[in-house]
N, C-alpha and C positions, 0 to 999 in steps of 0.2 A: 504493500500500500504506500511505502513512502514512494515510493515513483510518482503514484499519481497524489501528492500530496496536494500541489498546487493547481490542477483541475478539481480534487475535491474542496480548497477552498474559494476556490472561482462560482461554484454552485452555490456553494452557502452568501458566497457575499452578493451572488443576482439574488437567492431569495428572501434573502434580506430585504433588500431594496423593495423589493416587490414586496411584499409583507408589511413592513413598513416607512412608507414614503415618507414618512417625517426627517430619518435620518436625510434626506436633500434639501432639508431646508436648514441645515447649518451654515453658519457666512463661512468657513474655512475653505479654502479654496481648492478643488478637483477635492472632495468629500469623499467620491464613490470612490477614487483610485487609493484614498489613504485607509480607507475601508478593507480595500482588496488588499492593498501590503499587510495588513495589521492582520487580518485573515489568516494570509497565509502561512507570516511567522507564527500565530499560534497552532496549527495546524501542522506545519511540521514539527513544532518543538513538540507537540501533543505524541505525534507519532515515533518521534525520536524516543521519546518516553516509556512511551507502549514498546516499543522495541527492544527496551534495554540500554539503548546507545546514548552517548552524553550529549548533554546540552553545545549547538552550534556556537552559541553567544551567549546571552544575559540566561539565567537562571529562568526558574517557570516563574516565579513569584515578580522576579523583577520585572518582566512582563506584562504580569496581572495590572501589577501596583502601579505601570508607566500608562498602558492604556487608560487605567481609570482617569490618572489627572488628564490624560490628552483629550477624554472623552467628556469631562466636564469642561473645559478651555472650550470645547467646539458646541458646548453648551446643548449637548445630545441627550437628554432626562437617562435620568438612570434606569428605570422599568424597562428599556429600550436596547441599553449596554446586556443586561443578565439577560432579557430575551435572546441575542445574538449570542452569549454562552451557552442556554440551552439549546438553541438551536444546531451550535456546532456541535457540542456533544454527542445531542441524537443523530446529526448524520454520520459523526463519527461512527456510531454502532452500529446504523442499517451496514456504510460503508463493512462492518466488520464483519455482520452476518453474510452478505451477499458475498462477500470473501470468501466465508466460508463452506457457504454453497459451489462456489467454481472450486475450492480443493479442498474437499473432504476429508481426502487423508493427511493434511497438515498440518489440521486446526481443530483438535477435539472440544467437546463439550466444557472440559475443565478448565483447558485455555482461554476458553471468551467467556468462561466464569470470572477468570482472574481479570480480562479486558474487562470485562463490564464494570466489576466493582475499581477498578482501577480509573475507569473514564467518571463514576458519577463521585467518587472521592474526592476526585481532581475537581469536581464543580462546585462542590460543596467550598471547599478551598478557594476557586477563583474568585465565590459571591462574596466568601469575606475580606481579599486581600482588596478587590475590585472595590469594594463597598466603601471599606477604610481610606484608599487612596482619594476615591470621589469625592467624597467628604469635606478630605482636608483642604483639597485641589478647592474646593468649592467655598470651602470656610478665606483660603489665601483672596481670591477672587472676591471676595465680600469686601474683603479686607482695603482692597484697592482695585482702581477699575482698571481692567487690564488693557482697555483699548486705550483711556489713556496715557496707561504705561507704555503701550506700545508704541504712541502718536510723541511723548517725551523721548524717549529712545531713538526714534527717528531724528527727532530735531537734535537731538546730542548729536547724533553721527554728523549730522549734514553741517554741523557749524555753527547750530545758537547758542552753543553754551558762552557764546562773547554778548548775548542780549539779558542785563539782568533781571528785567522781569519774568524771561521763561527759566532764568535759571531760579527764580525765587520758586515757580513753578513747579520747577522741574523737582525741587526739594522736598515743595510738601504734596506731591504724588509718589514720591519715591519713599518717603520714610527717611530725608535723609538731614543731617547737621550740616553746616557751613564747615565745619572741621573735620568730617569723615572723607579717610581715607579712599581711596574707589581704585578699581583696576578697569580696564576694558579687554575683553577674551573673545576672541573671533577664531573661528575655523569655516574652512569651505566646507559647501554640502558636496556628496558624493555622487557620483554618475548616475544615481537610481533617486536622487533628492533626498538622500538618508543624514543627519547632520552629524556630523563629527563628536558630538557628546549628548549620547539620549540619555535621558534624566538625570541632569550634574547638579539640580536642585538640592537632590539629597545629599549626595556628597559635598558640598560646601555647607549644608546645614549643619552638618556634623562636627565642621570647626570652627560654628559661629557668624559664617558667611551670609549677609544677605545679599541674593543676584537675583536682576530682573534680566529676561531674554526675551530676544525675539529674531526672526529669522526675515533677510533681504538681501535681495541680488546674488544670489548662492550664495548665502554667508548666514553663520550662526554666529549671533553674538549677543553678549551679557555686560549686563554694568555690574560690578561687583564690588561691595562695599564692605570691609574687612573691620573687624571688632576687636581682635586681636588676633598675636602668632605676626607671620608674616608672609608675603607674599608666595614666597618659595610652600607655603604652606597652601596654600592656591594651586598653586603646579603640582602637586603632589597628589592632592584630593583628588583634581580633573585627570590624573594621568591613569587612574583607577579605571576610569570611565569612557577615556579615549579608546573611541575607533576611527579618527583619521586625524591630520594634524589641524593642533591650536597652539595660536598663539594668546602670550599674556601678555598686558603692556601697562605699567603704573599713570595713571594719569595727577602728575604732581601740584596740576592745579585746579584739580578737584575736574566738576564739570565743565569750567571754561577751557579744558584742557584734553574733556573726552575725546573727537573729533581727530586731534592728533596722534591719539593713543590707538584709536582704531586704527590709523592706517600701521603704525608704528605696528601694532597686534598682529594684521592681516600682513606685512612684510614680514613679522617672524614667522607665524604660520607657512609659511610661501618654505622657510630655507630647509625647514625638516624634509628631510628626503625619506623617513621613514613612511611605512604605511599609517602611522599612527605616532600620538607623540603629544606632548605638552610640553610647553618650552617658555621661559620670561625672556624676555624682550632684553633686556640688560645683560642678560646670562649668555645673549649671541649679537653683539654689536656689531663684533666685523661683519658677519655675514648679512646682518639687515642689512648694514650700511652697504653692500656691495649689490644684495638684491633693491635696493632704493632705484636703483639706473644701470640698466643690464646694457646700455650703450657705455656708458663711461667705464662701468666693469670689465667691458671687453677690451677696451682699451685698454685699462690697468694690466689685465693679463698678457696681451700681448707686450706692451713695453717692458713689463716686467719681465718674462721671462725669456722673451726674443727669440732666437734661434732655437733653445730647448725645446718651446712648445712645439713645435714643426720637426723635433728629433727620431727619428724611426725607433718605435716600438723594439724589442722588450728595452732599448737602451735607456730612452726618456721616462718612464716607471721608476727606474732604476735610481736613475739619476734624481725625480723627482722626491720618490721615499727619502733620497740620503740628503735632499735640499730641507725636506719638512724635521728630521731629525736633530741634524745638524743645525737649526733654529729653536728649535724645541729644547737644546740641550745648553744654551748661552755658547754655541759655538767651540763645544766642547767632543773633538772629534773621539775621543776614548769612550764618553757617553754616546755618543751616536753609534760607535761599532758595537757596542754593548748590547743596541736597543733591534741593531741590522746582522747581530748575529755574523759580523766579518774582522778583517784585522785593521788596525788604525791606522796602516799607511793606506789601504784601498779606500779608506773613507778623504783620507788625504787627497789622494787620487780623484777621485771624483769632482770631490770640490773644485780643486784648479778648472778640471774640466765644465762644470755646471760655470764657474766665473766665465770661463769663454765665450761659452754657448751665449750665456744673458748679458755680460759687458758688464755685470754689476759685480760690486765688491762684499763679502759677505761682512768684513767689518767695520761696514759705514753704515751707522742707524738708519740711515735713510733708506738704502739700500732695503736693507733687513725689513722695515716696513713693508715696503713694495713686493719685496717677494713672498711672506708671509701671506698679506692679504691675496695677493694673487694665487697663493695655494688655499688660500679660504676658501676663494670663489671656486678655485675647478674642483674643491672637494677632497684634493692629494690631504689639505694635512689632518684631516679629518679621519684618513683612513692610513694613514700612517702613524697617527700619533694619537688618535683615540681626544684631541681635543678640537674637535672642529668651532669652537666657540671662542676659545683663549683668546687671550691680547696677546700682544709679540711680545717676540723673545726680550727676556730682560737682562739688565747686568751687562758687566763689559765683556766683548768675545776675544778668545781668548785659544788660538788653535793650535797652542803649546798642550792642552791639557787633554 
């Protein structure tokens, strides 16, 4: 059955719809299609379940508890959410029976004893976690209205946080002090519109965190106002949560400040080249700074490294590891051979060569800048040296040692 997981929840979400057409009269925009994603992920985690096999992603409960608050935000009644639970269930089980009519000898009577009580267990469970979430989701929403939060949010991004009236505004819709600290956290949505951190509510609640979110232009992002701990303490909580990259960004002047925190946020987000990832803004300067302007970065690269870059394969690798080392160790070629696993004249070696290639000096600061961040950008020293975020090399170099 899990093959056809996603045609059996393709059926359940047309008669849904058909059953109850209220669910289209949510303002959330393509309703039916968030419908059908949210279908089908429980539908297979349900059957992954039945099967024995572990969970692909979030747990069952994390599931329950996320839908309920997305299902009150789209302000879909609750009587409405547990009908489409029990509805899936029960196709679940015809689905189980008429299974077990096409192969009899696979599927005895005890086995969809253990299915049956196993599907309606699991319902009894989804009405409560579902139930709980809705609630709270609904109590939060009392609390503040969420379209204006959402309509504050946009204006932060776009640039009003330099008008004081919407900033007075923007304060007492938010919940927020003239003196509270804020972050702004943006990540891309995913090729299927899925957003880089589903439910980080909770996790930032958990260390005091109050964030408001909202999603534009493929982008998921939060205002986030910190109580105490510290930032890195942000990064830590969302990296829990992350499934594609976010960035974090301090904004130091509060909300007239939001605006440039975002894009400062959406540039860090941009350098993680993982699939996934939570990253501060401060924690990766160089590489912002070089993703800021991929014209002038290219430029950087090329004058920096000159003839290297254009060096024939495996030699340029080579050459590049012992340039990132060699920086990374204040110019200390016994620590470089150390770190390259060779002898300290071959590191020696190199170098003279890597100066040729580039025209640069390895023990003129300036130098040492330029080539650094140029190894930012193409990524070597990040994979050679395990700190693609560092500032350059410090201290005097010194290629006696």
């Amino acid at each position: 059955m899990t093959s056809r997981a996603d045609s059996i929840a393709d059926s359940i979400t047309l008669a849904l719809i058909e059953q109850e057409p209220a669910y289209l009269a949510s303002s959330t925009p393509d309703i039916a299609g968030e419908i059908r994603r949210s279908t089908r992920e429980h539908i297979n985690q349900g059957l992954r379940t039945l099967s024995g096999l572990p969970a692909a992603g979030d747990n069952a409960r994390e599931v329950w508890r996320r839908t309920g608050r997305e299902r009150a935000r789209q302000g879909i009644p609750m009587e409405l959410v547990l009908k489409a639970y029990t509805l899936g269930s029960r196709t679940l089980w015809e689905e189980l029976m008429l299974e077990r009519e096409q192969c009899r000898t696979s599927i005895d009577e005890h086995l969809l004893l253990v299915a049956g009580q196993q599907l309606w267990r699991a319902l009894d469970s989804q009405y409560e976690t579902l139930v709980e979430a809705y609630r709270q989701e609904s109590a939060r929403m009392q609390q503040r209205d969420l379209a204006n939060v959402l309509v504050i949010l946009d204006g932060l991004r776009s640039g009003r946080g330099g008008d004081p009236a919407f900033v007075m505004e923007a304060r007492a819709t938010l919940g927020l002090s003239a003196s509270q600290q804020i972050a702004c956290v943006v990540g891309p949505l995913d090729d299927q519109g899925s957003p880089p951190l589903p439910a980080p509510e909770d996790a930032l609640d958990q260390i005091g965190a109050v964030s408001h979110w909202n999603t534009r232009d493929g982008h998921q992002f939060a205002l986030v106002a910190l109580g105490t701990g510290s930032w890195h303490s942000v990064v830590d909580a969302l990296a829990a949560k992350a499934v594609g990259p976010v960035g974090v960004a301090h904004s130091p002047e509060g909300l007239s400040s939001f605006a440039a925190a975002y894009r400062l946020a959406a540039l860090t987000a941009e350098t993680i080249t993982e699939d996934s990832g939570v990253a501060l803004a401060t924690d990766r300067l160089p590489r912002v700074i070089m993703a800021a302007d991929d014209r002038s970065s290219e430029l950087l690269v090329r004058h920096a490294l000159g003839k290297l870059w254009t060096h024939p394969e495996p030699h340029r690798g080579t050459l590049l590891d012992t340039l990132a080392h060699m920086l990374a160790s204040d110019g200390s070629p016994t620590n470089a051979a150390k770190a390259l696993y060779c002898h300290r004249n071959t590191v020696i070696y190199r170098v003279h060569r890597i100066e040729e290639l580039t025209g640069h000096d390895l023990t003129d600061p300036r130098d040492r800048l330029l080539l650094t961040l140029a190894l930012v950008r193409t990524g070597h020293w990040a994979r050679a040296v395990g700190q693609g975020d560092s500032s350059t090399a410090r201290g005097s170099f010194n290629r006696m040692n």
